[in-house]
C-alpha positions as CSV (number, residue, x, y, z in Angstrom):
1,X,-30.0,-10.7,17.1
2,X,-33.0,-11.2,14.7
3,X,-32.2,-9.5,11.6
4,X,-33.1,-12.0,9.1
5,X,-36.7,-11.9,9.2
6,X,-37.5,-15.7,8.8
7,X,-39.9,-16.9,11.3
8,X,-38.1,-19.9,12.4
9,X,-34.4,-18.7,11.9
10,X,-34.1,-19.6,15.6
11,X,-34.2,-23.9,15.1
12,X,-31.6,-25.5,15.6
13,X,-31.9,-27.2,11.8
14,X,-29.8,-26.6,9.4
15,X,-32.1,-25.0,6.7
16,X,-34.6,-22.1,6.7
17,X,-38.0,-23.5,5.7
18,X,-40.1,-21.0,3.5
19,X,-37.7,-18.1,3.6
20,X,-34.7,-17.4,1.2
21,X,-35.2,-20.3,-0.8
22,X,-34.9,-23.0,1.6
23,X,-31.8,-23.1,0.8
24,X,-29.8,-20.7,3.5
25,X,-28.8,-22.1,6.9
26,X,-30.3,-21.5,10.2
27,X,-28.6,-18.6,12.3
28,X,-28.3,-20.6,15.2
29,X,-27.1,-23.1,13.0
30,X,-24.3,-20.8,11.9
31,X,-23.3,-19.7,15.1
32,X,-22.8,-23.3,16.4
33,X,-21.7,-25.1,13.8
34,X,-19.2,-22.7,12.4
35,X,-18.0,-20.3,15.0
36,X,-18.0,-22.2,18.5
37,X,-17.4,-26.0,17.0
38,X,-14.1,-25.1,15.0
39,X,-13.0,-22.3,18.0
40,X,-13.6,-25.4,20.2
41,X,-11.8,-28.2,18.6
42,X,-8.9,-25.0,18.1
43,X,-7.9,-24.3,21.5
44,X,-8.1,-28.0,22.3
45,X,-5.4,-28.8,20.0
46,X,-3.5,-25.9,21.0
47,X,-3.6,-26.8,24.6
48,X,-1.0,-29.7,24.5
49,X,1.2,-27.6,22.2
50,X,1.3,-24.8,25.0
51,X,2.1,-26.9,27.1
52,X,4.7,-28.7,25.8
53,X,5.8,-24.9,25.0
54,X,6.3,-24.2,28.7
55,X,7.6,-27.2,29.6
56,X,11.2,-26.5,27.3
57,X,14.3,-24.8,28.9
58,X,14.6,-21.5,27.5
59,X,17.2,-21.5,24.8
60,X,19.0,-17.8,25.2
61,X,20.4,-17.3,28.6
62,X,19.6,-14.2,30.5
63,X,16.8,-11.4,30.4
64,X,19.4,-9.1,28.9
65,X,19.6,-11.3,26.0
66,X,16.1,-12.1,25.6
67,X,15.5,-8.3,25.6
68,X,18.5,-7.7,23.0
69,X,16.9,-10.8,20.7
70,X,13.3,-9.5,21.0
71,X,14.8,-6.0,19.8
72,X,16.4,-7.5,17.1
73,X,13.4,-9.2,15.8
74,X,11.2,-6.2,16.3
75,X,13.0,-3.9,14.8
76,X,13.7,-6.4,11.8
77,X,10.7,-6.4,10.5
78,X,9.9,-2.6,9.7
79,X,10.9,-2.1,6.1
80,X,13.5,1.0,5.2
81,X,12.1,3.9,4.8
């Protein structure tokens, strides 16, 4: 994915010496640092939550209820026409 141009966009470094300004961050930079780091650390915490989740006793009854109370809330949330 090299659409930047800068011949060492590629470093792990956080800035881009000798192209926009020095003062841009690396792609590879951006692509650790920002999106997999945070997605990361995200589903980590999420994990005990889930399973926690999973672990509580369902609080409406039956599959006919859980069917009529996820109708309810579906339908709910269209606005009148």
């Amino acid at each position: 994915m090299d659409f930047s141009g800068c011949l060492n966009d590629e470093s792990i470094g956080p800035t881009v010496q000798g192209c926009r300004g020095n003062f841009d961050f690396t792609i590879k930079f951006e692509k650790i640092f920002l999106d997999l780091i945070p997605t990361v650390v995200f589903i980590a915490i999420c994990l005990p939550r889930i399973v926690i989740l999973a672990r509580r006793p369902a609080i409406v009854g039956g599959a006919a209820l859980r069917r009529a109370k996820s109708v309810g809330l579906y339908a709910g949330n269209y606005p009148p026409d």
